[in-house]
N, C-alpha and C positions, 0 to 999 in steps of 0.2 A: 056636453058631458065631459068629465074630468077621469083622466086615465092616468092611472102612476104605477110604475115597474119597478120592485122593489127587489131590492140585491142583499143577501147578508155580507157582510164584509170575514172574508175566509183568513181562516189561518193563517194560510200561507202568504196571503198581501202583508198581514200585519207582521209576521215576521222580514217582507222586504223592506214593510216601511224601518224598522229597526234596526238592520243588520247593514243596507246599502249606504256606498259613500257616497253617491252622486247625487241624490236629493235630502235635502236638509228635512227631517224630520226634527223640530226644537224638542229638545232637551231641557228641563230649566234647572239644573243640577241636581239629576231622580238618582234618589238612593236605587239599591237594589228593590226592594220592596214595593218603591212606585213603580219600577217598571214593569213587575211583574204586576200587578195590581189596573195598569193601566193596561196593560195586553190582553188580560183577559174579559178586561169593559170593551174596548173596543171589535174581539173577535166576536163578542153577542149583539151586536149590532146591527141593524137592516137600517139601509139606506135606498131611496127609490136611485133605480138604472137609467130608468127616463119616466119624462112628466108630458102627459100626453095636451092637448088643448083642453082649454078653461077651469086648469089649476090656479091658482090666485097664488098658494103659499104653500110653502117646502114647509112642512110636519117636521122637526125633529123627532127621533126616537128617543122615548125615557131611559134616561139611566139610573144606577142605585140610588138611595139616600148618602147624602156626603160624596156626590158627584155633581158637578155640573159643566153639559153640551150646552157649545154653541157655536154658529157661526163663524168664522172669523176673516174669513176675507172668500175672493170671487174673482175667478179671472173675466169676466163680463158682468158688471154688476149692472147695465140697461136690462139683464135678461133674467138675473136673479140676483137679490140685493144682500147686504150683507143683514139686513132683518128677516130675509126667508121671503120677501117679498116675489112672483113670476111674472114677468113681463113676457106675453106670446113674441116670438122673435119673426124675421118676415118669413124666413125658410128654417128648418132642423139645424141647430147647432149644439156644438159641447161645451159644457159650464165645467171648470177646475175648478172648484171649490177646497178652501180651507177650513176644517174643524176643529175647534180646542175643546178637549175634556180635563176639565180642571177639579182637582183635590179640594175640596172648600174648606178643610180643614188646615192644611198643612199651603194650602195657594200655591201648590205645585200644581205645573200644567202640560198637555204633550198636544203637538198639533200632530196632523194627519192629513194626506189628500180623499177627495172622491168626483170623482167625473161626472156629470149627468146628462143625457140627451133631452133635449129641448122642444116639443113638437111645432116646425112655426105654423104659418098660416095659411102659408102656399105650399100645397105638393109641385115637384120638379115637371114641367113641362118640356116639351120639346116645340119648335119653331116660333121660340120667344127670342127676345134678345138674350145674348151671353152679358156677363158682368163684364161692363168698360174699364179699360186699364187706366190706372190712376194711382199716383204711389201720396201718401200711403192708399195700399191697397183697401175699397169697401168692405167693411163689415159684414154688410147683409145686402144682400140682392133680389131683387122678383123683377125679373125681366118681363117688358109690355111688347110689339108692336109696331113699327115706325119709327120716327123720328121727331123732335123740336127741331123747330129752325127759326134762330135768331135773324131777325129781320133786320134792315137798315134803321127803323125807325120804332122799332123795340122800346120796351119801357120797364124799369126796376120803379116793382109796385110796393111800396112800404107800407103794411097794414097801418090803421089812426092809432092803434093802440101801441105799438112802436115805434113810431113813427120820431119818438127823442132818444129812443135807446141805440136802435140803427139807424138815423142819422149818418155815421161819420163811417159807419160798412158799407151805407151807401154809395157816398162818394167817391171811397178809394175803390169801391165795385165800381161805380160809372165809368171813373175816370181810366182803369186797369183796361174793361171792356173796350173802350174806344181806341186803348193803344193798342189791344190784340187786333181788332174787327178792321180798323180804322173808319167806322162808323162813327162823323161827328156828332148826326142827331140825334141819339141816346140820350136819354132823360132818367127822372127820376120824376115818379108821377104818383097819387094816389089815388083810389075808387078801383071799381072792378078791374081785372085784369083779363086781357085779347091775348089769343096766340101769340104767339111767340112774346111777349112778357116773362118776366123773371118775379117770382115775389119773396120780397122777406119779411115773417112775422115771429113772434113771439107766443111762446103756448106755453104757459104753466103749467098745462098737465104732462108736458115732455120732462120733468126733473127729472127721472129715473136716467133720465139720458146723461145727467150731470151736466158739469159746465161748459163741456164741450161737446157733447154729442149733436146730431141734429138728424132731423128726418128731410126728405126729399122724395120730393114726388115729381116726377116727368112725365108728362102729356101735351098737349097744347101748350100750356105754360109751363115754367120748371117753379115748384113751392117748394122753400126752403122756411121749416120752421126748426124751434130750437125752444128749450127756455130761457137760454143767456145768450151775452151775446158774442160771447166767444165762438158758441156753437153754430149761431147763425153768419158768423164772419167763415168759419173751415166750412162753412156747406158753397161761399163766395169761392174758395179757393179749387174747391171740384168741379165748378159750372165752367173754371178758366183753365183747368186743364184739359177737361174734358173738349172745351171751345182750341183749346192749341192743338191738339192732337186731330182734328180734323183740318184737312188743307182748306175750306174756303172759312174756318172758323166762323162757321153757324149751325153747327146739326148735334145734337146731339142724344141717342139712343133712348127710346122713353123705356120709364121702369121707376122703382120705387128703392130708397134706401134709407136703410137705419147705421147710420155711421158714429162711432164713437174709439176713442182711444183706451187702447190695452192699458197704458201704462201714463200714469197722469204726468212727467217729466220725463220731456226728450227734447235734447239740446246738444249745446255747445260748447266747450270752455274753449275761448280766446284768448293769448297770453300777448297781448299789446303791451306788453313794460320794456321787453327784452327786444319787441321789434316794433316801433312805432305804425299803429295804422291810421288813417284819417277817419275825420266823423265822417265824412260821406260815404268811405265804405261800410266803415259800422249801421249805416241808414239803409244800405242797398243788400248787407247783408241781414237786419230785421224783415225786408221784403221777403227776397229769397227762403227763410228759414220758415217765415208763413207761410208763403206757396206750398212749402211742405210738411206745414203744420207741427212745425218743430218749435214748439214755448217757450224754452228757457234757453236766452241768450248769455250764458256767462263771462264778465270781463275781469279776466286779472290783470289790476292796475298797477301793482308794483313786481319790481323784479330786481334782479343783478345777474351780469354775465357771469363766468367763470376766474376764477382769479389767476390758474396759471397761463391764460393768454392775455392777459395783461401784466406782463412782466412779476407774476408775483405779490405786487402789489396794491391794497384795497384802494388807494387811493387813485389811482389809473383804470381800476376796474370800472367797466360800464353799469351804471344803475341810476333806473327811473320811476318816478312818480309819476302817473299818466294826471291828474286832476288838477285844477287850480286849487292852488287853498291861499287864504287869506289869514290864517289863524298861523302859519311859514308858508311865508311866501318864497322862498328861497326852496320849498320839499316841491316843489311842483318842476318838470323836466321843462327843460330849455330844448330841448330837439325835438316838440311835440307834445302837448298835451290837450284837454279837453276842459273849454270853462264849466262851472260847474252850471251855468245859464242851458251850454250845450247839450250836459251830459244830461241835465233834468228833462229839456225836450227829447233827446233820444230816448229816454224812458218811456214817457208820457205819449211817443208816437209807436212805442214799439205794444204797450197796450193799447193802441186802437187798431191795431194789427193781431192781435188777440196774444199777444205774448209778452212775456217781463224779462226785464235785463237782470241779470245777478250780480250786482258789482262785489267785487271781490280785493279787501284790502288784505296782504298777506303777511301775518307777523306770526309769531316771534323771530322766524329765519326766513332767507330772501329778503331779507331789511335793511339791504346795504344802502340803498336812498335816504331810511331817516336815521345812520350811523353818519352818513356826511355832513348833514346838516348838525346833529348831534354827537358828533365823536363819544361824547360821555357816557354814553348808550348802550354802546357798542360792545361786545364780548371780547374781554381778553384772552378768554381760554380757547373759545372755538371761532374764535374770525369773525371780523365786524359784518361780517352777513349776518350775524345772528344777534340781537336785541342781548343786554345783559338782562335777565329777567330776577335779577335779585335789585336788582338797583332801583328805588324808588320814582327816580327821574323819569328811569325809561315806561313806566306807566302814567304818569303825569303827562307824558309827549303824546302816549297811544292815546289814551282818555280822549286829549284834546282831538286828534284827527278825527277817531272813528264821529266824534261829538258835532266837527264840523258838519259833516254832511247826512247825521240822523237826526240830530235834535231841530224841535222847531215843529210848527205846525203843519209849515208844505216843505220837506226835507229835500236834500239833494237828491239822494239815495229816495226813489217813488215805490217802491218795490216793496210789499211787506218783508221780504227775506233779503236778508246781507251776509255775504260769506266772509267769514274772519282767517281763512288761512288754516294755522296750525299745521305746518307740515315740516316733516324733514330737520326739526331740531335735535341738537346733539340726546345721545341716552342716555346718559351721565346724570342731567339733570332733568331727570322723568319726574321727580316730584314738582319740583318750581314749574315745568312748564303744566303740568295739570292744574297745579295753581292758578298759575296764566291764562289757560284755555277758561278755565272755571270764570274766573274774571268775568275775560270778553264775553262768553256766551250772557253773561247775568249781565252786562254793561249794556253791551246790546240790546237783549231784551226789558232792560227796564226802560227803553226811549221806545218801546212798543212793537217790535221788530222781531220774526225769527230769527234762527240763527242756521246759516250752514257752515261745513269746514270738510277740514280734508281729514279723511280716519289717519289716524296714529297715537291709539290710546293702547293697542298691541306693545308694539314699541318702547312705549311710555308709559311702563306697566308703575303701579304704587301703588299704595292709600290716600292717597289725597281724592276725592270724590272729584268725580267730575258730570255737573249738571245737564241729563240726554232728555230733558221733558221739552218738545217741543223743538227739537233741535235733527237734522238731518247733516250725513257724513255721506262724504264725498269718498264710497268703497275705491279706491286705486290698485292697493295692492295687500295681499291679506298678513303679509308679514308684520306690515305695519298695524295695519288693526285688523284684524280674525272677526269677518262679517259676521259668523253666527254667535260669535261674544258679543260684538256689539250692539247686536237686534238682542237678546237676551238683556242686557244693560238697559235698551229701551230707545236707543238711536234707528231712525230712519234712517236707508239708506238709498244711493242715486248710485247705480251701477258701474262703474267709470274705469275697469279694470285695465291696467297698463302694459300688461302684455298681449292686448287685445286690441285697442282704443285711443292708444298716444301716437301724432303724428308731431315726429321732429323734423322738421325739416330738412335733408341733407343733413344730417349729424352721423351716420353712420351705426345708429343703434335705436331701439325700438322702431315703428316705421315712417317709410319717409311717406310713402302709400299704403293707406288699410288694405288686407287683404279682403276685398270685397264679397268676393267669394266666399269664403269662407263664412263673412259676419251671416250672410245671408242665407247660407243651407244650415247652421251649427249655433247662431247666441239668438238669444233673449235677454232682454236686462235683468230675469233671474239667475242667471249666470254670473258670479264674480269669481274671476280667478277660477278655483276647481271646487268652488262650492255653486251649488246649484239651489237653491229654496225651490217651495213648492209655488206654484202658477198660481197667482192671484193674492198669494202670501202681501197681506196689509202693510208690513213695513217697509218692502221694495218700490217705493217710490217711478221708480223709472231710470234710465239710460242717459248718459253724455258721452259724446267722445271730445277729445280735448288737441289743441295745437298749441305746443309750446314750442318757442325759437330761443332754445338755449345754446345755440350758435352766433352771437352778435356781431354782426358785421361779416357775415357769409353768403352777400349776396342775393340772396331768396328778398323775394319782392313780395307785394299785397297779391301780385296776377301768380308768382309762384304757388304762394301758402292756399290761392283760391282754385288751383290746379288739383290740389291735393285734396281739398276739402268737400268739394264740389260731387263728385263721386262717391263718397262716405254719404254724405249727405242724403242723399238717393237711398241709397240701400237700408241705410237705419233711422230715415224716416219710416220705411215700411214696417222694423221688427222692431221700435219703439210704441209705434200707433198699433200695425195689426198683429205682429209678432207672425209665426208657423201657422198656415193652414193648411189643408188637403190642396189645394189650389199653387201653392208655390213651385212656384221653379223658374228656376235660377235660369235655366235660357231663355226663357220665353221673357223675364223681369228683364235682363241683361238685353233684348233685342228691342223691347219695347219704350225703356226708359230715356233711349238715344231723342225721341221724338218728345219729350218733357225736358222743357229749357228752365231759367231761371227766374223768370215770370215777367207777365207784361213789363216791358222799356228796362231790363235787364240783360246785358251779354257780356259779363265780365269777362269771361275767358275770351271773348274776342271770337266766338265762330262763327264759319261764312260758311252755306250751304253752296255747294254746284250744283247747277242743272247737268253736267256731264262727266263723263266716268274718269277724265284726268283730272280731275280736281278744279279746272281752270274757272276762278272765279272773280279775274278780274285783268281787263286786257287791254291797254291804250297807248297806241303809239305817241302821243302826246304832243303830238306834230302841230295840231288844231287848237292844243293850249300853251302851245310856246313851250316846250321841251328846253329852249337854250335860257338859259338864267343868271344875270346878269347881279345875284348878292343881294338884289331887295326884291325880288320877285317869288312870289306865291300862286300854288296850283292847287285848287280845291282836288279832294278825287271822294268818290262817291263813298269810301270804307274808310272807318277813324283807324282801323287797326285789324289785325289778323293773331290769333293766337296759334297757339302748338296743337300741330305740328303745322307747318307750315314752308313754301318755298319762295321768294322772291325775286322776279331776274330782272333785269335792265341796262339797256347799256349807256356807260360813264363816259364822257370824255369831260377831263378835268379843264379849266385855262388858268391864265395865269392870274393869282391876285387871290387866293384862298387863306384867309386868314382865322385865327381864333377855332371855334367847333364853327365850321359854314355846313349849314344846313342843307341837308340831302332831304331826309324825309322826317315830319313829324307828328306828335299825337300830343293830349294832352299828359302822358303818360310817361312818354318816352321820343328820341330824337335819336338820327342817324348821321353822323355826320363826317365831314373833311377837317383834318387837323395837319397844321407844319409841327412834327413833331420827329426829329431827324427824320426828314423826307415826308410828304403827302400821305399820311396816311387815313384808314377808315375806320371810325370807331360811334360806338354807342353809348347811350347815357338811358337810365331808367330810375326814379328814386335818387338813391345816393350815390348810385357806383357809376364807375364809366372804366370800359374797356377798347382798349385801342388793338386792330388787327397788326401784324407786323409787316405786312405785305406792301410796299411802299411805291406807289402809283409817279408816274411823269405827268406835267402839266402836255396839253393840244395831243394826248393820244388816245384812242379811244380803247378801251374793256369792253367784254359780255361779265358780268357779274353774276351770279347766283349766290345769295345767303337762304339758309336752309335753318329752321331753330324747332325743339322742340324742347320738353321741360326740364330735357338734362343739358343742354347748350346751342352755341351758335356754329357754323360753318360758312365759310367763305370758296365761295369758288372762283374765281379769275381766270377765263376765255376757257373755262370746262375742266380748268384743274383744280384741285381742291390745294387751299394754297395754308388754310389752317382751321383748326379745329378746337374751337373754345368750348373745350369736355375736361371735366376729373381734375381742374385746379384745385391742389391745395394751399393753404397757408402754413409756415413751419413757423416756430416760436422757440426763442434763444433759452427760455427757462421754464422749458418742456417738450418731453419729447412728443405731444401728443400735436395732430395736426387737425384744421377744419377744411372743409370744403370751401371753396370759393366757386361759386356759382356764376357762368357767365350766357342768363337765360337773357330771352327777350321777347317780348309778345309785340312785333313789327308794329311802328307808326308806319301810317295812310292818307291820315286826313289829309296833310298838307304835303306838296315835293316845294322842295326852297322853303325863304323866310322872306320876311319884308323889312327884317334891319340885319338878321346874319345870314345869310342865305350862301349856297352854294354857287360859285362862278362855275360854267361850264355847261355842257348839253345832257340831258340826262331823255329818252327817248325807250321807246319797244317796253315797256314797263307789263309785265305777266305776274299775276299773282294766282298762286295755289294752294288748297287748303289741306297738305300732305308733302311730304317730306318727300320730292323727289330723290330716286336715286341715283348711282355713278353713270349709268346707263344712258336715263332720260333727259340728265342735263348734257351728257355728251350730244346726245342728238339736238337739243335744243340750240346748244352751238353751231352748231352746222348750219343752223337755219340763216 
């Protein structure tokens, strides 16, 4: 039987919706007339309050002649669609619903919200299971019963009729499960499926789920169905967290789920131009981002530093082109870049991980890469960062780049969407650069490609048209472009707000850490800036937060920026995928999420768990692996590395004959070492930088050492006194007075003590590692021992 609770819509809502600033009620430029005219259609209004079981479809209510109701967006469209379609949900939820009544005469329109309770399938029991923590957090829950338990000899059953679409979910499911479990007989089997089995199938009658949703079912086996196979890859990624989160990783809480994402873009912008990252982090950090279900990887591939820390001038300023190109060969950066052979397989693997890269070429400003190669280009009036955008040339140069890597049948660029930029050009010439923008977006899209960009058509106010069909903006900041102009225009938008969302690294302005807290009791990606749209509103795309390293040469490492990122990540996986429910809260997310790592065979940050409450997790007198090291000798030790916060001790006795950096301890990472450099001293190398202690050691005497680091520096201690502290360097500059950080972090080498060609002469012995920053206190007593 079909039950529906009908509400008129009162007065007094329709005057909040009108008169409030915090939620956007669109406008499309109403005279006085429409508005009144529209206030009084929607106060005669009934809309149902809730929809009880075996509704099929939401009834709009008739409006006048020369009106026309509809639908227009849904904060949960698996549960009600934007055709008015009802999907029974597992348990009662609330559907945001967005309305448009539109003028048919005059094609003026006004949206509206309205809530609706859902009836689902299961009433609330008691001595069921609770919904299991999993970030992002489950949609829908019905708690069973017991438990699954993955067995040693377990099997990932691929239905026949799947069985080429999941394929390649399989294997990175196999292969992930074996490195959580360390179970090597795992398989990958077809035909009926035994307890403890895993199945992945395909249901075409799941579309309402869209292309990422996926149903689940735990009992005996855990069914993971989907229609795509994106949806059936994130239902892989909840079986391994759910499988990490238990200590013998095999149980996990039977029950039933309907999991789908709020908001279809939630991601990342990476600014790799300004700070070189390697393809294997970019490969590790595709994993990581699926584990938590975060789609869209974004790479900005060009950049330039600042001009007044480079004495002023453009031609000392730092700036890079991350890509190979063959079309100039000369535009591609000599300190790091990505063939384009690379950059195509990092695409191409990061969709079989259910996510797209967004490579991002940035013009007309931050184009100080193809001003070097091109001086002619280059803008006289506002600094060769910026493109002359009246100059013929300088579009014949762009033409050619973006051409290289879209044109073609199998493109560089594998992604239907490529981001062109468009940011932060001078205002002067707000016409030329809509010009500009107009261009690319049409350049682009004629080689078959969307288009995204960064909003600044606010800014860059004119007449010149600029084409928003099919095109998504990168909301940052609203002065630049005024989100609710620009959804009115007809641009989609990706929520990206910069006084929310930008992490600088050490720069000393916006943050170096999101305030996590915060993200998580207070934003939704309908939030930009201080505009608010309404929940489920169709043109809000979804959420990114962004890392830009507009400090070049400050230190900050790939283990820094992934210090930073890492925790973000966590929090706005959750309010990009689930956003706000009744269920949230921030201590209980904050206590639980410590035990969600980075995903099978990932520990970038370098952490080490203790079995005991000093932290100590790792202790070897060294005595039994030859401790005294004679320059070419090497000691495995069981940990490649230790991250922040961390403490160190050992004791040194130097001999004589230390030449070059002689190798104390190394990773592949990073190395620690002895240098003659007026007097024996100790110093470290990571990436590019290297920082030497000033504390200058005698050869045949021996040290208690303690180095101490976490993500703001390093500390030396020498026989229990703290002898220096590499915190709060800055860099000064002769033509500016403005200063940067210089960073002198370090995420300790483990793997190896000595080297087998530079190694350290001398005894190196009592070796104690712990995963916490002792203090003045405990390393005094640790002395003593």
């Amino acid at each position: 039987m079909s039950f529906v609770f009908f509400k008129k819509v009162s007065t007094t809502i329709v005057g909040i919706l009108f008169i409030a600033t915090g939620v956007f009620a669109q406008e499309e430029k109403l005279n006085n007339a429409d508005s009144v005219a529209f206030k009084a259609i929607i106060s005669g209004l009934t809309f149902p309050d809730k929809i009880g079981q075996g509704t099929k479809r939401l009834n709009l209510p008739k409006v006048g002649s020369g009106y026309e109701l509809s639908l227009y967006g849904s904060s949960k469209k698996p549960v009600i669609d934007v055709d008015g379609k009802v999907y029974q949900p597992l348990t009662d939820c609330e559907v945001q619903l967005v309305f448009k009544l539109k003028n048919k005469t005059n094609s003026r329109a006004y949206e509206f919200p309205h809530a609706i309770k859902v009836t689902g399938q299961f009433r609330p029991q008691s001595g069921v299971n609770k919904q299991p923590f999993v970030i992002p957090s489950l949609q829908e829950w019905n708690g069973g019963n017991g438990s699954f338990k993955l067995s040693a000899n377990s099997r990932i059953i691929v239905s026949p009729e799947a069985k080429k679409l999941l394929a390649p979910a399989a294997d990175i499911f196999l292969n992930e499960l074996k490195e959580l479990t360390g179970h090597s007989a795992l398989t990958i089997a077809t035909g009926k499926a035994k307890p403890g089995d895993i199945v992945l199938s395909i249901d075409p009658t799941l579309k309402n789920f869209g292309e990422e949703g996926y149903v689940m079912n735990i009992d005996q086996t855990v069914n993971i169905s989907a229609a795509y196979y994106k949806g059936a890859f994130w239902g892989t990624r909840t079986v391994l967290q759910l499988l990490e989160q238990d200590p013998a990783h095999s149980r996990i809480v039977k029950g039933k789920t309907h999991d789908y994402p709020k908001f279809e873009v939630r991601g990342l912008v990476l600014d790799v131009a300004r700070k070189f990252f390697t393809l294997d982090f970019l490969k590790h950090y595709v994993k990581m981002m699926a584990y938590y279900k975060m789609g869209d990887f974004h790479i900005h591939l060009n950049d330039n530093g600042f001009k007044q820390f480079f004495g002023n001038d453009w031609n000392k300023t730092y700036s890079a082109f991350r890509l190979e190109s063959s079309t100039y060969p000369e535009l591609t950066a000599k300190d790091g870049h990505y063939t384009k052979a690379e950059f195509k397989e990092l695409q191409k693997t990061a969709q079989l991980y259910g996510m797209r890269v967004i490579p991002e070429i940035d013009v007309p400003a931050h184009s100080l890469a193809f001003t070097k190669v091109f001086p002619e280009i280059g803008s006289k009036a506002y600094g060769m960062d910026h493109l002359d955008i009246n100059n013929p040339k300088t579009y014949e140069v762009i033409d050619n780049v973006f051409k290289e890597y879209i044109a073609g049948k199998d493109p560089v660029f594998v992604d239907p969407e490529v981001h062109i930029g468009t940011d932060e050009y001078a205002k002067k010439e707000a016409e030329g650069f809509r010009k500009f923008t107009d261009h690319y977006i049409r350049f682009v899209q004629g080689f078959g490609k969307k288009v995204r960009l960064w909003g600044a058509l606010t800014h860059a106010q004119g007449n010149t048209p600029v084409t928003s069909s099919g095109v998504t903006m990168n909301a940052w900041y609203n002065g630049y472009a005024d989100p609710k102009e620009m959804v009115r225009l007809g641009y989609d938008q990706i929520s990206t707000p910069d006084g929310l969302l930008y992490i600088v690294p050490a720069a000393g302005y916006y943050y170096d850490f999101l305030n996590v807290k915060r993200l998580y009791e207070s934003w939704e990606p309908n939030q930009i800036g201080k505009e608010v749209f309404l929940m489920g509103h169709p043109k809000i795309r979804g959420g990114m937060f962004a890392v830009w390293n507009d400090h070049v040469g400050n230190g900050i490492t790939m283990k820094d920026v992934h210090q930073r990122v890492f925790p973000a990540m966590q929090v706005l996986a959750e309010k990009m995928w689930t956003g706000k429910t009744d269920q949230s809260n921030w201590d209980a997310f904050a206590k639980n999420k410590v035990n969600i790592g980075e995903g099978p065979g990932l520990n970038m940050r370098g952490t080490v768990d203790s079995p005991t409450a000093d932290g100590l997790v790792l202790k070897d007198d060294l005595t039994a692996k030859g401790g005294n090291l004679n320059g070419n000798k090497s000691i495995e030790l069981p940990l490649k590395e230790i991250g922040y916060p961390y403490s160190v001790s050992f004791t040194l006795k130097p001999a004589q004959g230390n030449k070059g950096d002689a190798i104390l301890f190394k990773s592949e990472n990073a190395k620690v070492f002895m240098q003659q450099n007026d007097g024996l001293r100790m110093g470290f190398s990571r990436e590019n930088y290297t920082d030497l202690f000033e504390f200058v050691f005698a050869a045949d005497k021996s040290y208690k050492i303690m180095l101490t680091g976490n993500e703001k520096g390093t500390w030396l201690y020498v026989d229990g006194a703290l002898v220096q502290r590499m915190e709060g360097k800055k860099l000064s500059f002769e033509t500016t007075d403005g200063k940067i950080s210089r960073m002198q972090t370090l995420v300790f080498p483990l793997h190896h003590i000595g080297d087998t060609k530079n190694g350290f002469f001398g005894m190196i012995s009592d070796l104690k590692v712990y995963n916490k920053r002792l203090n003045e206190s405990d390393i005094a007593d640790l002395n003593k021992i």
